[in-house]
Backbone as CSV, one residue per row, in Angstrom:
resi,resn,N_x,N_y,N_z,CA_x,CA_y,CA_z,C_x,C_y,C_z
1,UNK,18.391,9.297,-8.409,17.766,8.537,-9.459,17.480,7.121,-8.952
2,UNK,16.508,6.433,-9.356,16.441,5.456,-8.717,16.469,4.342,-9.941
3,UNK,16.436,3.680,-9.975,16.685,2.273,-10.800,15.856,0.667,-10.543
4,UNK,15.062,0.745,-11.554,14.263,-0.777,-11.233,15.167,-2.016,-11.382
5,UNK,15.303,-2.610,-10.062,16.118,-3.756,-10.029,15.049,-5.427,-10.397
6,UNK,13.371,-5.046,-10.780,13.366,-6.311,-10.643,12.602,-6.002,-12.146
7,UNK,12.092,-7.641,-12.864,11.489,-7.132,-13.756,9.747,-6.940,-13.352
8,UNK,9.588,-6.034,-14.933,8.629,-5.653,-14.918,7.477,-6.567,-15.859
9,UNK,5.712,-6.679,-15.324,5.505,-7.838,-16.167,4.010,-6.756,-16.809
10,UNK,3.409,-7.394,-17.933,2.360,-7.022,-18.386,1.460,-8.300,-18.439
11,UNK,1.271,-9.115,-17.249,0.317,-10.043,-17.462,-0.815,-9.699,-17.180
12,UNK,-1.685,-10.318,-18.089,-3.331,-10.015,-17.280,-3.769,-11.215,-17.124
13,UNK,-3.389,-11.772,-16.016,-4.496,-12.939,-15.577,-4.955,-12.611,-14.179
14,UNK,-4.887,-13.852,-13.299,-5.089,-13.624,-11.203,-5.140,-14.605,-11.066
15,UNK,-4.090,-14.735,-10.004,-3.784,-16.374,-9.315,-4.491,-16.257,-8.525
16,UNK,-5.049,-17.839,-8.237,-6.161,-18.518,-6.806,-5.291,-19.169,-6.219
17,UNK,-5.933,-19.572,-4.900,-5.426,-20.578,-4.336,-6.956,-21.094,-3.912
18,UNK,-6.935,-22.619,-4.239,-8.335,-22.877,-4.095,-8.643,-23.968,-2.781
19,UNK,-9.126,-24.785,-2.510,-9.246,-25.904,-0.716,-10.256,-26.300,-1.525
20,UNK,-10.001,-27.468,-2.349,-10.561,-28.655,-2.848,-10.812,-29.866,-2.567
21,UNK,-11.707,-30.919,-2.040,-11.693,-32.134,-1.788,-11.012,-32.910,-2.798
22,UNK,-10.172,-34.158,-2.479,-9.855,-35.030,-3.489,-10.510,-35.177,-4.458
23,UNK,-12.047,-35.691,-4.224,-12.997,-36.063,-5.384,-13.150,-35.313,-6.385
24,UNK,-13.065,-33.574,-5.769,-13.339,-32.726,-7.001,-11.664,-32.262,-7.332
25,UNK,-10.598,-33.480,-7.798,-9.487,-33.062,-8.634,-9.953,-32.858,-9.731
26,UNK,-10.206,-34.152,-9.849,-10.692,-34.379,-11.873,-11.740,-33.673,-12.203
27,UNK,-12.996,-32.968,-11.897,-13.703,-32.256,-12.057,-13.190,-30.719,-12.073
28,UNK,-12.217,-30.313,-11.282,-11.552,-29.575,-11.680,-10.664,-29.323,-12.620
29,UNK,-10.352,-30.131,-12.827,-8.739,-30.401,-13.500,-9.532,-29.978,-15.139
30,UNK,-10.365,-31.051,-15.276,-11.291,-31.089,-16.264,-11.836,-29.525,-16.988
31,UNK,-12.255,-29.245,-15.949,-12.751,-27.588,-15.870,-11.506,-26.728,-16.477
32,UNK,-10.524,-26.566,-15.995,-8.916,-25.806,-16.583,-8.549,-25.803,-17.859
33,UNK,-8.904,-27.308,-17.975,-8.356,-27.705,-19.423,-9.444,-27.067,-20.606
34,UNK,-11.085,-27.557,-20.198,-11.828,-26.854,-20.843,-12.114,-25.855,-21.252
35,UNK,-11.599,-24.588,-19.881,-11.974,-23.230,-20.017,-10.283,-22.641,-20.998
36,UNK,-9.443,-23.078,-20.629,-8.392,-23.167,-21.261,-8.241,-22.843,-23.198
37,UNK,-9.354,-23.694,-23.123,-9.169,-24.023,-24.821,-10.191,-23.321,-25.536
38,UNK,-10.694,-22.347,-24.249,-11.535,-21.245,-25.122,-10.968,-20.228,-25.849
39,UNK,-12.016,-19.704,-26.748,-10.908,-18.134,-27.570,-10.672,-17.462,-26.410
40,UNK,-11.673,-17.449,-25.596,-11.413,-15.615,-25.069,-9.846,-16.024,-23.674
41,UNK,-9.464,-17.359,-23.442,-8.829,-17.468,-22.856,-6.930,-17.091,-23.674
42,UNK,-7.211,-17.164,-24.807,-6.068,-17.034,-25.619,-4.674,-16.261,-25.095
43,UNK,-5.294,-14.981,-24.618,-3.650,-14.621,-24.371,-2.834,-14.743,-23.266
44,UNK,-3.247,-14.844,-22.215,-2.755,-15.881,-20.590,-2.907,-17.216,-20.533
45,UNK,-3.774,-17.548,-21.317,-3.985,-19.064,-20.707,-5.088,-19.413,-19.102
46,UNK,-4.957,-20.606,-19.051,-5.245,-20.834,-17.710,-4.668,-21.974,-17.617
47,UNK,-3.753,-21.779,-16.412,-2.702,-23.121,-15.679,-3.117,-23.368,-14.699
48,UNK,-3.235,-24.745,-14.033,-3.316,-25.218,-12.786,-2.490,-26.173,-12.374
49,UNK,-2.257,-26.609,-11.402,-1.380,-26.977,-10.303,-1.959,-27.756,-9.086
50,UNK,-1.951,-29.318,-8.821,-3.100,-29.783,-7.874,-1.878,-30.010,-6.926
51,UNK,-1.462,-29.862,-5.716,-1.007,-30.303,-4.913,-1.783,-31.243,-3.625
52,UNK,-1.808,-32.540,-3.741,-3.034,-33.712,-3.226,-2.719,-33.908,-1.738
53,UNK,-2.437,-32.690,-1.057,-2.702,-33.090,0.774,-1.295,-33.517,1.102
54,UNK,-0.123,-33.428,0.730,0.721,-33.510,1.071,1.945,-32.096,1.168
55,UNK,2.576,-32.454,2.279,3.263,-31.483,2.511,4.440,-31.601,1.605
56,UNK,5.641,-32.520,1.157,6.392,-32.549,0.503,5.609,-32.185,-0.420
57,UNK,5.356,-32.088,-1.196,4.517,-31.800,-2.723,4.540,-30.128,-2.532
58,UNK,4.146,-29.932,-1.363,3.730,-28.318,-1.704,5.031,-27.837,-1.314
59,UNK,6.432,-28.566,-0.690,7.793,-27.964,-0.761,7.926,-28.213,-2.188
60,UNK,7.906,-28.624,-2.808,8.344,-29.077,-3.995,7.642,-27.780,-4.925
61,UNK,6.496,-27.606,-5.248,6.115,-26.722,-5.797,6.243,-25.141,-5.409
62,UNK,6.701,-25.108,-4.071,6.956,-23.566,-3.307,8.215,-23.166,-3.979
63,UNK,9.072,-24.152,-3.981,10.658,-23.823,-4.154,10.871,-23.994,-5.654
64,UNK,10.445,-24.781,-6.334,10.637,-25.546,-7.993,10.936,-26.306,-8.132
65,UNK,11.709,-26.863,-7.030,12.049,-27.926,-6.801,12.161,-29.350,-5.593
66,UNK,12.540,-30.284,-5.905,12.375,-31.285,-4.990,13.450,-30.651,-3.882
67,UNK,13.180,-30.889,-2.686,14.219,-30.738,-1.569,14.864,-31.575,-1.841
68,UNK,16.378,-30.989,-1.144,17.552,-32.385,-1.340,18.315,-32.165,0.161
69,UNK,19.473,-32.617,0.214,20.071,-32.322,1.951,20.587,-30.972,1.785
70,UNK,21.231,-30.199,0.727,21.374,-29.177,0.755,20.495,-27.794,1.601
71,UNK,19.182,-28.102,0.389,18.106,-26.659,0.487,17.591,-27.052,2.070
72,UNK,17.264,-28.137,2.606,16.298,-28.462,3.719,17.110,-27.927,4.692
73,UNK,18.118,-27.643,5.131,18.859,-26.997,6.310,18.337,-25.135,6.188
74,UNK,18.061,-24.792,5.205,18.122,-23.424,5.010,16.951,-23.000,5.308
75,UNK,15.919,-23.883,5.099,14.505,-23.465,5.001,13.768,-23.361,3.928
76,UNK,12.731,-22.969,3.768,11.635,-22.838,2.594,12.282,-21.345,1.690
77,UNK,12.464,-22.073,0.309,12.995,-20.990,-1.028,11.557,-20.676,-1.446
78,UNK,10.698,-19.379,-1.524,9.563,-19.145,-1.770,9.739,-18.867,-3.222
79,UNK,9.751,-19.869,-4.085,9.863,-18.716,-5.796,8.225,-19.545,-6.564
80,UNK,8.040,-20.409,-6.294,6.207,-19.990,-7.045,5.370,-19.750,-5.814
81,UNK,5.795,-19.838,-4.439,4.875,-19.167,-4.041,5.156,-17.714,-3.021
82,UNK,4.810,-17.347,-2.106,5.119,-16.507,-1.430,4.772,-16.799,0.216
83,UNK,6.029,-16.236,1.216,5.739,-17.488,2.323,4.137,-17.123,2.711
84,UNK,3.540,-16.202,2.492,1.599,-16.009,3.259,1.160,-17.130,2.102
85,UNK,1.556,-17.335,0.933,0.825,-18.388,0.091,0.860,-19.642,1.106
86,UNK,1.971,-20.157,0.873,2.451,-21.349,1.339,2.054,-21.647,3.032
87,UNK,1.382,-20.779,3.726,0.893,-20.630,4.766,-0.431,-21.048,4.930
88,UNK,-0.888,-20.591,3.684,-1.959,-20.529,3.304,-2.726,-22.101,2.914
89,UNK,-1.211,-22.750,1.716,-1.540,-23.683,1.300,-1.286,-25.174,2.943
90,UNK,-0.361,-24.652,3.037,-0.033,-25.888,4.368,-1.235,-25.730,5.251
91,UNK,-2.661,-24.843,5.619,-3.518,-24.772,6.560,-4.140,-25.904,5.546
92,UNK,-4.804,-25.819,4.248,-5.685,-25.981,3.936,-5.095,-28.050,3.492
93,UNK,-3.911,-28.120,3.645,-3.334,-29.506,3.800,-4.156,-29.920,5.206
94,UNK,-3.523,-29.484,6.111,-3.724,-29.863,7.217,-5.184,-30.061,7.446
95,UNK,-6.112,-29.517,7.070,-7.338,-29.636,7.109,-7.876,-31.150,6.016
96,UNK,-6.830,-31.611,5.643,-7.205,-32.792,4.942,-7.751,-32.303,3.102
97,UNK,-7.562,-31.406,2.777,-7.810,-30.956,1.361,-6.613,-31.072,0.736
98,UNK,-6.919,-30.962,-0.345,-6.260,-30.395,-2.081,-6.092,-29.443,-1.937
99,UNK,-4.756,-28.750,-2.039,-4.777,-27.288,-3.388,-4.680,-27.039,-4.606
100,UNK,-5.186,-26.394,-4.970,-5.288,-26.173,-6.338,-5.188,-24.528,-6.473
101,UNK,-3.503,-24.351,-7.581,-3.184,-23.118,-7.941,-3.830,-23.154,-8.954
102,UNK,-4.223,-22.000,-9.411,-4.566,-21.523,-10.902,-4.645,-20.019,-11.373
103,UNK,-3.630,-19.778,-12.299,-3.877,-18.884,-13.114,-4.396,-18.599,-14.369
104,UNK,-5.466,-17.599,-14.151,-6.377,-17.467,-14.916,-6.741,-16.182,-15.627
105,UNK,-6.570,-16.600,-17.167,-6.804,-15.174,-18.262,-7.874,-14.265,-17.589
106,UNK,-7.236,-12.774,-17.541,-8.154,-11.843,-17.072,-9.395,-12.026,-17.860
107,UNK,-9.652,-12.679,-18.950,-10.987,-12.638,-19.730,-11.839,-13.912,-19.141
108,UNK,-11.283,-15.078,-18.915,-12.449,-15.482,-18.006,-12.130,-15.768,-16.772
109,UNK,-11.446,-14.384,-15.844,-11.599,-14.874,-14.647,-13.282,-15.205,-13.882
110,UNK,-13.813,-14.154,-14.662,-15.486,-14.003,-13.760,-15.923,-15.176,-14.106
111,UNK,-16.120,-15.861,-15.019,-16.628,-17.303,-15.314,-15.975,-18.433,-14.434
112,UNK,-14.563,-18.335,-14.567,-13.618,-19.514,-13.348,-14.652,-19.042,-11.873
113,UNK,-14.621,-17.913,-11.868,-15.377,-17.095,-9.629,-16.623,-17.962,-10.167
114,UNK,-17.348,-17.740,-11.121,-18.527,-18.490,-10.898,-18.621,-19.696,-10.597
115,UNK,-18.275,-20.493,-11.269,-18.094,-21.967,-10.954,-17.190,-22.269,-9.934
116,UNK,-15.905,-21.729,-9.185,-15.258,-22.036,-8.223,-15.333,-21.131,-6.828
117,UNK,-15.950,-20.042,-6.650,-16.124,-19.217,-6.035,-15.968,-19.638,-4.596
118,UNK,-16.489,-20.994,-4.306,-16.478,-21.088,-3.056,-15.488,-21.946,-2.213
119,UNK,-14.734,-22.292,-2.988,-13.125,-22.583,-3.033,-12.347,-21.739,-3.350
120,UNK,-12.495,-20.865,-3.876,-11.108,-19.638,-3.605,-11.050,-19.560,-2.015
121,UNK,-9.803,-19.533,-1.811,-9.344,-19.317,-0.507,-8.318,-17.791,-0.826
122,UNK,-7.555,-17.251,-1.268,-6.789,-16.280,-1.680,-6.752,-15.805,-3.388
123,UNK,-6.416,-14.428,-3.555,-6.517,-14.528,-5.027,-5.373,-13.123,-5.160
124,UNK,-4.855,-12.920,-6.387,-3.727,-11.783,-6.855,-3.866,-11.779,-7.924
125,UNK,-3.387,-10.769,-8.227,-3.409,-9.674,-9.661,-3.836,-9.216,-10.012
């Protein structure tokens, strides 16, 4: 018999990971909040997450928390992201960009691809 040890979820949205210039934070940011407060966005939502070209920031958001002397000996705790995310996100640092997470109601993901399409860098769910 086997036994599910983790939980199980019924979300319908799909996380991005997006490679944004600084300039387009607030134009983005803007965009989240807007598409956000639509009906058809109602039952997921849409959340975002700007991490601005820095590497502490994106430890901070990988793990949940701020590093302290403890966690930093152990290495990277992957719990919002996953280590290919965070791989993902540290290239697109290094390249001098923004990331920008966002999860987005399965009802307007196709509208978010339209307008951001060419900044998705990775996507799930």
């Amino acid at each position: 018999m086997k036994i599910k040890t983790d939980f199980v979820t019924n979300s319908s949205s799909t996380s991005f990971i997006l490679s944004i210039r600084s300039k387009e934070i607030t134009d983005f940011t803007n965009y989240c909040h807007a598409l956000d407060a639509t009906p058809e966005a109602a039952n997921e939502g849409v959340y975002h997450y700007i991490i601005n070209a820095d590497i502490k920031e994106l430890l901070k958001y990988t793990t949940g928390r701020e590093e302290d002397w403890a966690s930093t000996p152990r290495g990277v705790i992957y719990n919002n992201l996953t280590e290919e995310e965070f791989n993902i996100c540290k290239n697109i640092i290094k390249e001098g960009n923004a990331v920008a997470v966002a999860s987005v109601d399965y009802n307007v993901v196709e509208q978010f691809c339209d307008n951001w399409e060419d900044k998705i860098v990775d996507s799930s769910g």
